[in-house]
N, C-alpha and C positions, 0 to 999 in steps of 0.2 A: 737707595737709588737717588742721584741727584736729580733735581729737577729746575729746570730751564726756566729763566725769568716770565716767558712768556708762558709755560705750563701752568706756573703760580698765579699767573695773571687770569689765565682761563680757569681754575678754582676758586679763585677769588672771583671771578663772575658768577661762576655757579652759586658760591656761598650770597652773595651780594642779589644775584636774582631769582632766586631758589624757589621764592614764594611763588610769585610770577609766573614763571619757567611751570613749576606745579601745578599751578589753575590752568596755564594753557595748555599741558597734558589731560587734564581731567574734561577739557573743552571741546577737546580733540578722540579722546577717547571713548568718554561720556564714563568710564568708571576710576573709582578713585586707586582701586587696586593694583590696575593696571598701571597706573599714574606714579603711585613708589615705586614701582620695578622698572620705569623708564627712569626715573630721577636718578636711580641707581645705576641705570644702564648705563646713563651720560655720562654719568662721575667717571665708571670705570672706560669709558669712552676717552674721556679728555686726561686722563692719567694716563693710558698708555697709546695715547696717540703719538704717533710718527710724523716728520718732519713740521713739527710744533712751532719749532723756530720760524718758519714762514708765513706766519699767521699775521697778518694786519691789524686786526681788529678782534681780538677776541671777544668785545660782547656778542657784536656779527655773527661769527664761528661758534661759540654754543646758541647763540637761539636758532640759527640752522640747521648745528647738528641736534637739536631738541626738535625743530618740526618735522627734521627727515626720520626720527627713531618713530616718533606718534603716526606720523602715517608709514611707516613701513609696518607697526604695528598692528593699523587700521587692514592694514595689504593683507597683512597673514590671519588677521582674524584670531589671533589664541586666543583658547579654551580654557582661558582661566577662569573657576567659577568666581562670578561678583558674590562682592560686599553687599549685603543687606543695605546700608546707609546707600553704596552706588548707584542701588537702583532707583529707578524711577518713582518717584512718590507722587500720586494724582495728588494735585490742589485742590480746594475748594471751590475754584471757580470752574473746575472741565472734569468732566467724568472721566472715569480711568479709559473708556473706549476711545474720548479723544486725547486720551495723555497718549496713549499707546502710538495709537496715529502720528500726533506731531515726532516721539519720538522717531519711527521708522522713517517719519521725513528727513529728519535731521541727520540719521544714519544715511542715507541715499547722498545726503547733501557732502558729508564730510565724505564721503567714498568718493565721490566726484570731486572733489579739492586735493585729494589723495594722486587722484590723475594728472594733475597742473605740473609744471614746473620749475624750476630753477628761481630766479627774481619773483615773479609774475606768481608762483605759489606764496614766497615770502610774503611779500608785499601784501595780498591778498589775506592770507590770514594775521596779518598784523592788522590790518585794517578792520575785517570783519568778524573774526574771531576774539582779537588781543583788546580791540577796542579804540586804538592807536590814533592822533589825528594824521595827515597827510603830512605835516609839516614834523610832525615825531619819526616818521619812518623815514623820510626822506634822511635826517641828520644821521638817523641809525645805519642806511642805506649807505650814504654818502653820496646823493642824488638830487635832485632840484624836485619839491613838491609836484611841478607838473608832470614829472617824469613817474612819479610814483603815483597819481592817479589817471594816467594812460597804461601802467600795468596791471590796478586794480582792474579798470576799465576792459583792458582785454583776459585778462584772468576771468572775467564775471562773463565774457562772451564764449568762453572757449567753457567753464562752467556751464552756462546753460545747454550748450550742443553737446557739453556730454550726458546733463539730465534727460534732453529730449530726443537722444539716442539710447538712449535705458529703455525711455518711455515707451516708444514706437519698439524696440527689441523686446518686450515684457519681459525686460529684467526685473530683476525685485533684489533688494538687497539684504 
């Protein structure tokens, strides 16, 4: 099968941020298992994507289409059983009862950025998630740093009113 300069271009980002792209599945996931069978999902994602040739930016277009697979993941919840290493290992410093705890905070939390949208989810977990400074996502964006910490900004507003609509519904996650 031939494959389109921009095809190549978007493998060669996979291959080029593979690492990266990996840790912010496992960030997002919280297990490692799940994390190779997205890596995997993307590859065959970006292999037989359709209208390729229109792509701008392909570093852009896989880290998008790598945050939309991990939370649509998050979405459907699969029942894959985890990896022993995945799980949760209490530290030395916090008893397993609050390792537990933080974790199911942090579940709650990623369910709620799972909710976000379009830019404003990007932007957002590049920031809090990826680790990114404002002035890194912006070039990655192709945006002016103010512009991407008034999306963080309301991304973290629209965040919080869906945690404290859980809250008050006694959702649990």
């Amino acid at each position: 099968m031939y494959l389109t300069d921009n095809r190549n271009k978007l493998l060669e980002t996979l291959d080029r941020d593979g690492a990266s792209l990996f840790a912010l599945f496992v960030r997002i996931t919280l297990r490692e298992d799940a994390a190779e069978e997205l890596m995997q999902e993307l590859f065959l994602k970006l292999r037989l994507a359709r209208n390729i040739d229109r792509v701008v930016n392909p570093s852009g277009y896989v880290r998008r289409a790598a945050i939309n697979l991990a939370f649509d993941w998050r979405k459907n919840k699969r029942n894959y059983a985890p990896l022993d290493e995945a799980s949760p290992q209490p530290t030395g410093e916090q008893s397993p009862l609050a390792e537990l705890v933080r974790r199911e905070e942090l579940e709650e939390i990623l369910d709620g950025i799972a909710k976000l949208k379009g830019q404003g989810r990007e932007a957002f977990v590049m920031r809090h998630i990826q680790g990114k400074s404002n002035d890194e996502i912006a070039e990655q964006l192709q945006m002016t740093s103010h512009h991407v910490r008034s999306l963080c900004h309301r991304a973290m507003v629209k965040l919080r009113r869906i945690l404290r609509a859980g809250e008050s519904m006694g959702l649990e996650y």
